[in-house]
N, C-alpha and C positions, 0 to 999 in steps of 0.2 A: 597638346596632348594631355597635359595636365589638367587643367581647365576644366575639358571634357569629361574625364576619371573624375573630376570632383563635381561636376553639375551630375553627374547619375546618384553620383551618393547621395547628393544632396536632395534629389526626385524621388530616392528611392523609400527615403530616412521615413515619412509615416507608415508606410508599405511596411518595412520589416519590425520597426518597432510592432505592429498589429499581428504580425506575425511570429514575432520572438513571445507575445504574451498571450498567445490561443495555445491551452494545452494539446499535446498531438492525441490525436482519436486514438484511443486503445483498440488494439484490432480485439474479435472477440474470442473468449478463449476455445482450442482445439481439441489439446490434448488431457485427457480428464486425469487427476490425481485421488490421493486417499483423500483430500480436503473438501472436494466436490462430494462424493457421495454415492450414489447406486443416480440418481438423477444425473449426472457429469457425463458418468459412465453410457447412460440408456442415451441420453443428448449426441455423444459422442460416436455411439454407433449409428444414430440415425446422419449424419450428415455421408455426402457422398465422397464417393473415394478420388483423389485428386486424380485432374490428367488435364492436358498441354490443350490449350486451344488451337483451332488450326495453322496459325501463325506461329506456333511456336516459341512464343516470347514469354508469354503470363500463363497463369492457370486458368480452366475452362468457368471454374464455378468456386468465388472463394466463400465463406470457412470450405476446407474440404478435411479429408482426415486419407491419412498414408496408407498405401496400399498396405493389405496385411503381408507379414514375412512370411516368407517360404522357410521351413524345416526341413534341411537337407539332410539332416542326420535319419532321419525315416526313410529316404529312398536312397538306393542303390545303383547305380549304372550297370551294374554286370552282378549278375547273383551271387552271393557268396558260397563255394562249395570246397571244404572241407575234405581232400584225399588223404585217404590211410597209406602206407609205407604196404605194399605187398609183403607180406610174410615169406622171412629170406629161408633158401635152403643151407644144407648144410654143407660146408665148402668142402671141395673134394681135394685129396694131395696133389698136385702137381704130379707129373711124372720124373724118374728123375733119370739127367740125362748121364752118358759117361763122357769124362773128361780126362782129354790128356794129361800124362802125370807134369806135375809144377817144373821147370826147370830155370834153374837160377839165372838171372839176368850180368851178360858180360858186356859193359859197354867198347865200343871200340876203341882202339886207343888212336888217337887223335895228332898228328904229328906236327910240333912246334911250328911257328913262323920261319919258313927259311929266311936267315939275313945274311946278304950278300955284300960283299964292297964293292962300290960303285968304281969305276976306272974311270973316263974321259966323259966330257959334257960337253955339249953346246949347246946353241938357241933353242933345236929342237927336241932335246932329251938328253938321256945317258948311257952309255953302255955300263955293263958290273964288268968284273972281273974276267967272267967266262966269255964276253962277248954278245950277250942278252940286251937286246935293245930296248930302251923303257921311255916313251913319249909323256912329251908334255916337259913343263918347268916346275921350279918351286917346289914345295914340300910332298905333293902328290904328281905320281906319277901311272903312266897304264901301263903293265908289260903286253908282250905278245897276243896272250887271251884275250885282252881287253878288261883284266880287273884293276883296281888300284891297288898301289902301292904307294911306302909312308917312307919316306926317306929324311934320315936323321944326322946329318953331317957327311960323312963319306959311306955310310952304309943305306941299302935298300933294304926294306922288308915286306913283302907281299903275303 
């Protein structure tokens, strides 16, 4: 394999030397400057405007010169129009209603946690004192309604 790689280089070696010492062709110039002159400029207009040959790979016709740009700041998609605030009238009072006179706010009064002592336990709950049966184990339990309850050593509180 080696061999090989080196008899190419070796075929190739006048090839590229010939070729590493021909200057590359300047392409010729396109785009005109201040340096050119009013002649760059007239040259410049005269060549044609690029576009794809039918293959789509290269240009049709080279030197060519860039399509000219489009100035989108000159046209508008949708017309510009300007609405004034219609001239407001003059606000009229409300009318005013009557209102019942203010009466001071009493909140309910609210009555403590009943806490009850709990009497007898087993597996499936406890009874209190009065004979109120309270399901379930451990620290919460359900009374009768169905709410819980927080039981704190021998007292329940619901």
């Amino acid at each position: 394999m080696k061999t090989l790689l080196l008899a190419g280089l070796l075929a190739c070696q006048p090839l590229c030397q010939a070729w590493a010492q021909t200057p590359p062709a300047s392409l010729p110039r396109v785009v005109p400057d201040a340096s050119g002159g009013e002649a760059a400029a007239e040259a410049f207009r005269k060549l044609p405007v690029c576009s794809l040959a039918p293959d789509g790979k290269k240009l049709l016709v080279e030197p060519c010169r860039p399509a000219p740009s489009r100035n989108f700041t000159q046209r508008r998609s949708v017309p510009q129009t300007i609405l004034t605030m219609p001239p407001s009238r003059q606000a009229q009072p409300l009318p005013q209603l009557s209102r019942p006179p203010a009466t001071a706010y009493t909140p309910v009064p609210v009555p403590p946690p009943a806490t009850r002592p709990l009497g007898t336990c087993d597996a499936a709950g406890c009874r209190d004192a009065s004979g109120t049966r309270y399901q379930g184990t451990g620290p919460v339990l359900l009374d009768p309604s169905g709410r819980p309850c927080r039981t704190d050593g021998q007292w329940v509180q619901c």
